[in-house]
TORNUTOR-477268 format. One record per residue: residue in three letters; y, z, x of N, C-alpha, C in turn. Coordinates in nm, 4 decimals, always signed. Atoms other than C-alpha are relative to their C-alpha. Layout:
REM residues N
REC type      n_v      n_w      n_u     ca_v     ca_w     ca_u      c_v      c_w      c_u
REC  ALA        Y        Z        X        Y        Z        X        Y        Z        X
...
***
This chain:
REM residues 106
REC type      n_v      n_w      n_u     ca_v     ca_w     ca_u      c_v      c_w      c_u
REC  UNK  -0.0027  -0.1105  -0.0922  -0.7723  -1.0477 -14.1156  +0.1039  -0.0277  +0.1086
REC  UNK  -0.1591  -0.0111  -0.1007  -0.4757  -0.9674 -13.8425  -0.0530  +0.0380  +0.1026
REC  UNK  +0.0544  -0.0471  -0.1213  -0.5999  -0.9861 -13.5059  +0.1201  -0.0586  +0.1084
REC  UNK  -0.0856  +0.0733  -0.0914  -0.4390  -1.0073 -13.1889  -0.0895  +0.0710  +0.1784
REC  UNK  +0.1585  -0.0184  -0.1378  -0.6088  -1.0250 -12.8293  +0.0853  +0.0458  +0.1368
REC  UNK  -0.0329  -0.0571  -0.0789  -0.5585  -0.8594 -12.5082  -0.0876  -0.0679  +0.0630
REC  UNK  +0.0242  +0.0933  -0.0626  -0.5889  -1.0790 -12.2282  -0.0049  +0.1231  +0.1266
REC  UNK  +0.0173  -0.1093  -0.1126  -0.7239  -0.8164 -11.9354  -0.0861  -0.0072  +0.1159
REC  UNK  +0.1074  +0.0602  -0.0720  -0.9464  -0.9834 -11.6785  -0.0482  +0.0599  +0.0935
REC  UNK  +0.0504  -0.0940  -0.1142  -1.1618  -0.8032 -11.4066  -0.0175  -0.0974  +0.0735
REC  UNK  +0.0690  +0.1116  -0.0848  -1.2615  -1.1022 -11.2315  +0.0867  -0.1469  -0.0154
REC  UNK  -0.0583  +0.1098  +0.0064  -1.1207  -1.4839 -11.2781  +0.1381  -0.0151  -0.1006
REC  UNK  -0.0662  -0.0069  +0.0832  -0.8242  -1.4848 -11.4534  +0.0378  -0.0986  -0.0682
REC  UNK  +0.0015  +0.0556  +0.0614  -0.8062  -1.7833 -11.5306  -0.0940  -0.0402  -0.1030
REC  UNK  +0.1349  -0.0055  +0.1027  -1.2037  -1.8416 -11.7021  +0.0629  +0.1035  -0.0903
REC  UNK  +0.0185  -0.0794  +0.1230  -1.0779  -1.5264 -11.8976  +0.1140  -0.0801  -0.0932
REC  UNK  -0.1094  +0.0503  +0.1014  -0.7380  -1.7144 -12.0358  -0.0350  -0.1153  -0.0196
REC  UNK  +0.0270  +0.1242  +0.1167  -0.8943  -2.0130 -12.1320  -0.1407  +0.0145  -0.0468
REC  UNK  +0.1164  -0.0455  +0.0846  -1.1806  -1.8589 -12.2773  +0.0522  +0.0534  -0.1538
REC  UNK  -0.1037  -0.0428  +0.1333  -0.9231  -1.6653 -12.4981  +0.0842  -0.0823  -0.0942
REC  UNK  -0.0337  +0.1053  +0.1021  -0.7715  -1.9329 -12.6049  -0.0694  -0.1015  -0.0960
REC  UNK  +0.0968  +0.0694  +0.0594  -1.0692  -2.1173 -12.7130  -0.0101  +0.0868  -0.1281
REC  UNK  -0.0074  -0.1103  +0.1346  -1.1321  -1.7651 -12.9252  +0.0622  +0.0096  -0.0778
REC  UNK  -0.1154  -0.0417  +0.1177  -0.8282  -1.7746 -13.0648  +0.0204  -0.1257  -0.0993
REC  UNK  -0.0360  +0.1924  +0.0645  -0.8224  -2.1577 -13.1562  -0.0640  +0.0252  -0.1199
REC  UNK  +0.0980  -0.0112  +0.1220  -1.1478  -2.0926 -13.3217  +0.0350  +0.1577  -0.1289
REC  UNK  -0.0191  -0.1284  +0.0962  -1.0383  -1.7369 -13.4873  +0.1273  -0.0156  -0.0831
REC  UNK  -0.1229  +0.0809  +0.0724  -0.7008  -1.9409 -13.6417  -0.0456  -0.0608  -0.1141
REC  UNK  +0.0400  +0.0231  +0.0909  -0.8992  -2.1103 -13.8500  -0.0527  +0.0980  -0.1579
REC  UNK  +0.0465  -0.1305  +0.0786  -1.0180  -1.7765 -14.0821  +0.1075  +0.1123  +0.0272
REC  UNK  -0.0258  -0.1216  -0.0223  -0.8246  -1.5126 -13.9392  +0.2334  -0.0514  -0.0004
REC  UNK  -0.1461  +0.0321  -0.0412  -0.4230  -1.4672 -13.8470  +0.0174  +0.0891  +0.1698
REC  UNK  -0.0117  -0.0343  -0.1383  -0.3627  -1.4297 -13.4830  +0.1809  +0.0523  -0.0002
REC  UNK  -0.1723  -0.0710  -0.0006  +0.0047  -1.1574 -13.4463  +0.0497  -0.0501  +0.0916
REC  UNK  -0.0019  -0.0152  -0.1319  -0.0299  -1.1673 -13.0897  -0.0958  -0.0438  +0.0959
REC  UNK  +0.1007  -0.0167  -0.1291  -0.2132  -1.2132 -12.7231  +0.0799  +0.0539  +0.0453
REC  UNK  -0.0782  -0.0695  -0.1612  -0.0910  -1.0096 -12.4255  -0.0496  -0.0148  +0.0636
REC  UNK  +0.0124  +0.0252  -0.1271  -0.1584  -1.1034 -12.0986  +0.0579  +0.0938  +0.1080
REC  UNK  -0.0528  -0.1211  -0.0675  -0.2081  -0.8186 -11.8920  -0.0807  -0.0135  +0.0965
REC  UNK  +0.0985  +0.0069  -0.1565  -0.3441  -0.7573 -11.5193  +0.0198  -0.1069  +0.0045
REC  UNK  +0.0003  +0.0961  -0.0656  -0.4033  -1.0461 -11.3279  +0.0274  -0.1463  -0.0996
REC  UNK  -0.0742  +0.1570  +0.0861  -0.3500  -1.2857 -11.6666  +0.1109  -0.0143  -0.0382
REC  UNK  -0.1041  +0.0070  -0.0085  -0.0127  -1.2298 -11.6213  +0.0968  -0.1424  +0.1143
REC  UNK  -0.0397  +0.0702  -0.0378  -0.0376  -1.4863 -11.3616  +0.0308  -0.1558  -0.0355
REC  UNK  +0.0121  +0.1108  +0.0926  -0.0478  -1.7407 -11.6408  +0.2042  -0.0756  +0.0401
REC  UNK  -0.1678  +0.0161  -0.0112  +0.3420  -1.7109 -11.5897  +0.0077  -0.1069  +0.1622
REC  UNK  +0.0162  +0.1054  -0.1679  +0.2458  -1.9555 -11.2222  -0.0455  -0.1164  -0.0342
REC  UNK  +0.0488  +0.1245  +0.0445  +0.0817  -2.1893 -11.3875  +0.0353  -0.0886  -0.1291
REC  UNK  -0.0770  +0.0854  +0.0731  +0.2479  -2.4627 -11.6201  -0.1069  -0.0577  -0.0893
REC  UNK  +0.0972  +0.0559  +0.0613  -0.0317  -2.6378 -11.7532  -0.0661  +0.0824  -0.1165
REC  UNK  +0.1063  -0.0921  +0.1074  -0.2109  -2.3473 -11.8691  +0.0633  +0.0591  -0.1070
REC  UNK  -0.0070  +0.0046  +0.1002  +0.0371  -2.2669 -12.0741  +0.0627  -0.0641  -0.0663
REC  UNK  +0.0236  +0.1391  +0.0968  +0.0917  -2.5916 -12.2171  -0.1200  -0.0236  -0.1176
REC  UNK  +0.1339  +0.0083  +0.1063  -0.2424  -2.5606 -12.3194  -0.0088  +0.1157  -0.1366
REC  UNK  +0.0208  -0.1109  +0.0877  -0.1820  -2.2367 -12.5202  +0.1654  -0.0028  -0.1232
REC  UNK  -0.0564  +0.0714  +0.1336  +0.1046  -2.3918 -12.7270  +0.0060  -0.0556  -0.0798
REC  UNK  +0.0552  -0.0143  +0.0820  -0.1234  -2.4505 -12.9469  +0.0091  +0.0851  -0.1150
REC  UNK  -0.0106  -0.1281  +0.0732  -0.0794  -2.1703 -13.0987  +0.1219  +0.1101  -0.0525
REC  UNK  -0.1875  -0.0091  +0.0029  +0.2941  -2.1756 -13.1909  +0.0146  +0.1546  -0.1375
REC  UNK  +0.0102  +0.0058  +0.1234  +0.1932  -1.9688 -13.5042  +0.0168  +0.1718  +0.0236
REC  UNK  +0.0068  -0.1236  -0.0128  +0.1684  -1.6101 -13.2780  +0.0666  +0.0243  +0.1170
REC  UNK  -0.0773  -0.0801  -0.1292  +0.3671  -1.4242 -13.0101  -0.1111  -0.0094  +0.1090
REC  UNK  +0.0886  -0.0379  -0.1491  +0.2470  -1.4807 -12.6503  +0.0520  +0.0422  +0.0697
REC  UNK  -0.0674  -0.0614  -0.0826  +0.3659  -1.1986 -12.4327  -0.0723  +0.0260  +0.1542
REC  UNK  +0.0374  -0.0358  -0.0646  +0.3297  -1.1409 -12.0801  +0.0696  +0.1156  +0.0613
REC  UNK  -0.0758  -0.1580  -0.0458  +0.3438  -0.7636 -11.9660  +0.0867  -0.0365  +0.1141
REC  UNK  -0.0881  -0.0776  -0.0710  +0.6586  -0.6629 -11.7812  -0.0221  +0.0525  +0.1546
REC  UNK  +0.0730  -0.0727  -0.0663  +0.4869  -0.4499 -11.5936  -0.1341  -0.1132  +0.1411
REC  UNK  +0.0683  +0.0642  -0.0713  +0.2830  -0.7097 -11.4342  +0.0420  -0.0872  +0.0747
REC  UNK  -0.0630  +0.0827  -0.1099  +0.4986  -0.9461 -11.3300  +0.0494  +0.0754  +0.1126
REC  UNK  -0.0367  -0.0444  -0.0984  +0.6348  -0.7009 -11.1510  -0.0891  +0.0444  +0.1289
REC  UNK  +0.0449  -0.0341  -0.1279  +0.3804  -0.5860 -10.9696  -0.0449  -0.1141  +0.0539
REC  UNK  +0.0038  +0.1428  -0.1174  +0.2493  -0.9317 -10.8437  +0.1175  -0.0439  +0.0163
REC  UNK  -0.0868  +0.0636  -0.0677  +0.5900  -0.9836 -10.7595  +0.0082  -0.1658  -0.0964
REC  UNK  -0.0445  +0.1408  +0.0163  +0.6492  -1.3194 -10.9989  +0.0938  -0.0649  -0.0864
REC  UNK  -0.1394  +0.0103  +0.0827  +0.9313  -1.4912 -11.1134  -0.0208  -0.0315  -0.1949
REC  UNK  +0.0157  -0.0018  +0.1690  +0.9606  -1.4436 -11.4972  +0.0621  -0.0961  -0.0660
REC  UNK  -0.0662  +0.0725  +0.0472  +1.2109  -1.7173 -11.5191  -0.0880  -0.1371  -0.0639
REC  UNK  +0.1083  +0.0852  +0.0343  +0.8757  -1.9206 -11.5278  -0.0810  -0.0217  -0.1262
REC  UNK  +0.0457  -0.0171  +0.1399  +0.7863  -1.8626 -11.8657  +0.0438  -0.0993  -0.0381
REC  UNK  -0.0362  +0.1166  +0.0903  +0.7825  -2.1923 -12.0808  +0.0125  +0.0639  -0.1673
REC  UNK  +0.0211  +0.0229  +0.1168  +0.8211  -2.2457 -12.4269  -0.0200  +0.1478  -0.0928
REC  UNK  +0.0366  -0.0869  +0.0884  +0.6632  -2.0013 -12.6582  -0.0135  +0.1667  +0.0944
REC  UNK  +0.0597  -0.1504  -0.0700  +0.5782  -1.7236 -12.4163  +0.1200  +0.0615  +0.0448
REC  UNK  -0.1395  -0.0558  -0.0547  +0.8209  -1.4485 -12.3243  -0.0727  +0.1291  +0.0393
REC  UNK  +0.0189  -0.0830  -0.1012  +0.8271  -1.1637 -12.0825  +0.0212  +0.1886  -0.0851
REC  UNK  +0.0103  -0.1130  +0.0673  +0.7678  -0.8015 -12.2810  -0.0445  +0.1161  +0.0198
REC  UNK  +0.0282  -0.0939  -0.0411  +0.6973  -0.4380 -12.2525  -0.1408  +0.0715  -0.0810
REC  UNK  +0.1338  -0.0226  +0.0594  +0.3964  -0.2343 -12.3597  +0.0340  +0.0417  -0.1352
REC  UNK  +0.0181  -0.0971  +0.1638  +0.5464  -0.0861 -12.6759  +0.0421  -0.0996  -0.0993
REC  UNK  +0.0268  +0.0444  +0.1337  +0.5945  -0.3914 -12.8792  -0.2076  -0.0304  +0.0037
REC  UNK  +0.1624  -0.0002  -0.0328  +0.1945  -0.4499 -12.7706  -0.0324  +0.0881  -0.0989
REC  UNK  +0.0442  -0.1482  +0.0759  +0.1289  -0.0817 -12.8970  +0.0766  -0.0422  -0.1710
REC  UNK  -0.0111  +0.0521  +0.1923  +0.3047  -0.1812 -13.2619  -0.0542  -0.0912  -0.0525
REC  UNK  +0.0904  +0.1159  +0.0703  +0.1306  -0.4804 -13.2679  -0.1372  +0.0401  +0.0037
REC  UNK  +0.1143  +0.0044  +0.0172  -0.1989  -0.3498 -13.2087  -0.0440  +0.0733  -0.1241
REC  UNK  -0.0206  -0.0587  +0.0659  -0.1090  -0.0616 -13.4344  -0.0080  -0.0679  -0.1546
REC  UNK  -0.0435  +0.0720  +0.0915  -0.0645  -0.3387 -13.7083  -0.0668  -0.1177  -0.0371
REC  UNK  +0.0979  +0.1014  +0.0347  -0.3353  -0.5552 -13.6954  -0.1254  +0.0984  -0.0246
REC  UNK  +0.1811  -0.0668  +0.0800  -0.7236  -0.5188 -13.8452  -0.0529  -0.0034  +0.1240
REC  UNK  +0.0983  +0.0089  -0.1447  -0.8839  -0.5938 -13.4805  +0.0823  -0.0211  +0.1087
REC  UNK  -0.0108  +0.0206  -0.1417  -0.7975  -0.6119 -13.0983  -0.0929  -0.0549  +0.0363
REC  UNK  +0.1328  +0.1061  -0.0412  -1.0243  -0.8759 -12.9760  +0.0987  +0.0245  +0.2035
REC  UNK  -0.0340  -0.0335  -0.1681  -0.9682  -0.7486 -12.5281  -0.0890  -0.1393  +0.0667
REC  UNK  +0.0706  +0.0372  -0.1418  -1.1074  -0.9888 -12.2839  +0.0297  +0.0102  +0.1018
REC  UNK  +0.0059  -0.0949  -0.1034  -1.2302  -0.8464 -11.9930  -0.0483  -0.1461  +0.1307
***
């Protein structure tokens, strides 16, 4: 199955992005992960180095952080390591379009 997860947090943003990644670790094993997007406040993943160290793990799927978000918290995009890169909502929308499930955490 072709899933890919939407990273959307109401509350801690970080508990939600390393919760998601745990999900996804474990949903790699059975499934095929396309994508995550990191949207709203787990966009601030792009501030923190570590955290996504920890999610290059997962070399195997696109990790995007919305566009749209950096901009509005104002943060530099040049901060993106490794695997992750800075993207708009409409490859999101083809990828969700294109997988069997959207797994959101909220």
């Amino acid at each position: 199955m072709r899933l890919c997860f939407l990273i959307n947090p109401s509350e801690d943003w970080q508990q939600a992005v390393e919760h998601a990644r745990h999900l996804a670790l474990a949903a790699l094993k059975t499934h095929q992960i396309t994508a995550v997007f990191f949207f709203g406040s787990a966009a601030k993943i792009i501030q923190d180095t570590s955290m996504q160290q920890r999610w290059n793990k997962l070399n195997s799927c696109d990790l995007w952080i919305c566009r749209t978000m950096i901009d509005q918290w104002q943060l530099n995009e040049t901060a993106c390591h490794n695997h992750f890169s800075v993207t708009g909502m409409a490859p999101w929308i083809d990828c969700m379009q294109q997988s069997d499930r959207v797994i959101e955490i909220i």
